[in-house]
C-alpha positions, 0 to 999 in steps of 0.5 A: 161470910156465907149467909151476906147478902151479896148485890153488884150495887149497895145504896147507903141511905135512902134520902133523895139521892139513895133514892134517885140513884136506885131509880135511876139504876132500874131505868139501866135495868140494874137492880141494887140494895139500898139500905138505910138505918131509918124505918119510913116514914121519918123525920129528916131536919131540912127546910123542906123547900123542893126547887124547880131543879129538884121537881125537873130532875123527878120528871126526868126520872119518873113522870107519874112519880113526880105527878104523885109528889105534886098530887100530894096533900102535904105539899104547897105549891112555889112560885118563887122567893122573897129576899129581905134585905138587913134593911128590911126592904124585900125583893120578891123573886118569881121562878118564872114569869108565868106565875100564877099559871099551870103548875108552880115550878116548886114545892115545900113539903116535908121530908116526912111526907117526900122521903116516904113517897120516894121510897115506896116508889124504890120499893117497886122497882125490879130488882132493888132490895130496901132494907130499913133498919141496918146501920152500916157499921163497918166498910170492910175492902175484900177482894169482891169489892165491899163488906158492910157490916150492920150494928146488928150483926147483918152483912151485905157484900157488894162490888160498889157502894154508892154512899148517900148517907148524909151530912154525917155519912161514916164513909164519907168520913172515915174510907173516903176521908172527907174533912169536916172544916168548919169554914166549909160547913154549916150549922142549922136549925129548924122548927114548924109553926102554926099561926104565922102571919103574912105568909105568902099565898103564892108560897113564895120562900123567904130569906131573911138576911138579918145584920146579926146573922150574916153570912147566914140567914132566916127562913121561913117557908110557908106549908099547907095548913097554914103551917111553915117550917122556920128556922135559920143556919150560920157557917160553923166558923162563925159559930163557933167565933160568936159561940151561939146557941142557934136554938136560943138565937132562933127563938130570941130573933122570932120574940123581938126582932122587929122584923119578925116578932109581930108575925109570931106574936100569935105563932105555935110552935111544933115540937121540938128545934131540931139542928143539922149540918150542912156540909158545903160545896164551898171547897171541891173534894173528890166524890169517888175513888176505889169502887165507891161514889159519894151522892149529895151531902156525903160528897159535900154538895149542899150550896153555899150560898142558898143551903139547897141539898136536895136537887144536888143530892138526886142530880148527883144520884142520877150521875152516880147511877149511869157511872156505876152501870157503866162500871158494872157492865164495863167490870172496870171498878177501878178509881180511874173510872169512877172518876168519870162520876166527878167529872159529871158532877162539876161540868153540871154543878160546877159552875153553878156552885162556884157562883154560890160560894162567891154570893156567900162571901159577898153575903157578909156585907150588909150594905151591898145587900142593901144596897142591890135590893134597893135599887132592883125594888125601883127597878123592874128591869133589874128585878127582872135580871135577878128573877133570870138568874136562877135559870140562867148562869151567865146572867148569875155570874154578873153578880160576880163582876164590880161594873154590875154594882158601877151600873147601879150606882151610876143609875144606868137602866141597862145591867147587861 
């Protein structure tokens, strides 16, 4: 169609990752079009948590726009997480051994807030279009690469896509044929509340391991204001076996549940419980092929242990990125060098990930939960160990390993 618009590079969503690539892009000196069917600023279902992996990889990106997101009013500082075994026993996990001094290494903010300052920043890149409002319809292949057709009747031509769309990403789905199973994804739900007792002031981030909820687990992650996003998410095939309506679980385990229900005996909620989906990295699937890459969810890189999406959906951004200039400049889109993207991805995810999918297996088995907070709330050393793991893949990989638990049972200090 002679009135499309036509770019080298079209971006389908503007989230984290839309977001990461287009900056990315411009640091190459490559302009593109990103498009997203929201108008900024909205709503976008999440915990809301943004990790050290998350503010490391804006840094990298962008220094002064990760001072902005840390600036923010909006934001809370994070030190660290507090895991609450189906005992009720917690573990409270520092991300660094310098809490309390400089900056804390994350932050929770909502998407609201965050989304927004991403895209404002994309805004004033050189070179990149943002067009809020187009829902991409169709991905038609013509011989110039990509026609993406809006429900409103709008065109763009483009040599690549890189599709950033989301959990319920349409290409993903119907061009890159993505399965949905629902072993390999999960379901979850999330409200805000005001007047919660004993959040923590360091904004530690819970997680909840209830007996009734496993493999899955609550939240709550406490915000500025005094406020916290709630919420809770279960593996889609254990969902769908229990048949549970997670919006009327939530609200029932918040009432009663002995853990929790005195914290949010006083509580407010916020508006409506909003669900999502989470497709996980629990099974690897192919994150390109003919002239197209999938970023974060789209490409189902959500953790399957912790549910974190958002550091993987910019990480992989940043990756989607130097393979599409190295595509454009090269005037090779062919899916042998798109495959250099999933190479990237894995070597850095990879691992990481596969650690995460054995955790989730593991995490179905109360008793261990138990069993390993109580040992390392005795125990600093090993509380040490487990704080060292969230930098530190090999130390992760233990948790793997039967003679990490033999070293516990048998009372040895060392678990090296």
């Amino acid at each position: 169609m002679s009135d499309a618009l036509r770019t080298d590079i079209c971006i389908i969503g503007g989230g984290p990752g839309g977001s990461a690539a287009a900056i990315q892009l411009a640091r190459h000196g490559i302009g593109a079009i990103l498009v997203d069917q929201a108008r900024f600023p909205r709503d976008k279902v999440c915990g809301d948590a943004l990790s050290g992996k998350v503010m490391r990889t804006l840094e990298r990106l962008d220094a002064r726009l990760a001072s902005t997101v840390k600036a923010d009013a909006s934001g809370m500082p994070s030190w660290g997480v507090t895991f609450v075994a189906p005992s009720g026993r917690a573990l409270r996990v520092p991300f660094s051994r310098r809490t309390g001094v400089g900056e804390a290494p994350g932050v929770i903010m909502p998407r609201f807030h965050f989304d927004d300052l991403l895209i404002q920043h994309v805004r004033t890149l050189n070179g990149t279009k943002v067009i809020e409002g187009f829902t991409a319809k169709s991905h038609e292949r013509v011989p110039s690469g990509w026609r993406i057709g809006s429900t409103d009747g709008r065109t763009i031509d483009a040599r690549l896509i890189i599709d950033a769309s989301g959990a319920n990403s349409t290409f993903a789905r119907k061009v890159a044929g993505l399965p949905m199973a629902a072993k390999h994804h999960a379901a979850g739900v999330r409200a805000y509340y005001s007047g919660v007792s004993e959040l923590d002031p360091d904004g530690f981030i819970e997680l909840i391991f209830l007996k009734d909820l496993l493999p899955g687990y609550l939240w709550v992650f406490p915000l500025s204001g005094g406020r916290a996003n709630v919420g809770l998410g279960l593996r889609s095939d254990v969902v769908r076996k229990r048949r549970a309506d997670l919006k009327i679980l939530l609200k029932e385990l918040l009432s009663t549940h002995p853990q929790l229900k005195d914290r949010f005996a006083n509580a407010h909620q916020e508006g409506s419980i909003q669900g999502m989906g989470l497709p996980l990295a629990s099974k690897r699937h192919g994150l390109s092929g003919d002239g197209y890459l999938l970023v974060g969810d789209a490409g189902h890189l959500i953790d399957p242990f912790t549910g974190e999406g958002i550091s993987h959906a910019m990480i992989s951004g940043v990756h989607a990125a130097d393979v599409a200039h190295e595509m454009i400049a090269s005037g090779d889109l062919s899916v042998s060098a798109a495959k250099q993207y999933d190479q990237r991805v894995w070597r850095r995810l990879g691992k990481e990930l596969a650690i995460s999918t054995r955790l989730q297996r593991m995490a179905n088995q109360a008793w261990l939960f138990d069993f390993v907070v109580d040992r390392a709330s005795k125990n600093p050393a090993l509380a040490d160990t487990i704080s060292s793991m969230f930098t530190d893949l090999d130390l992760r990989e233990k948790l793997k390993r039967p003679g990490f638990y033999m070293d516990l049972l048998l009372g040895r200090s060392s678990v090296s």
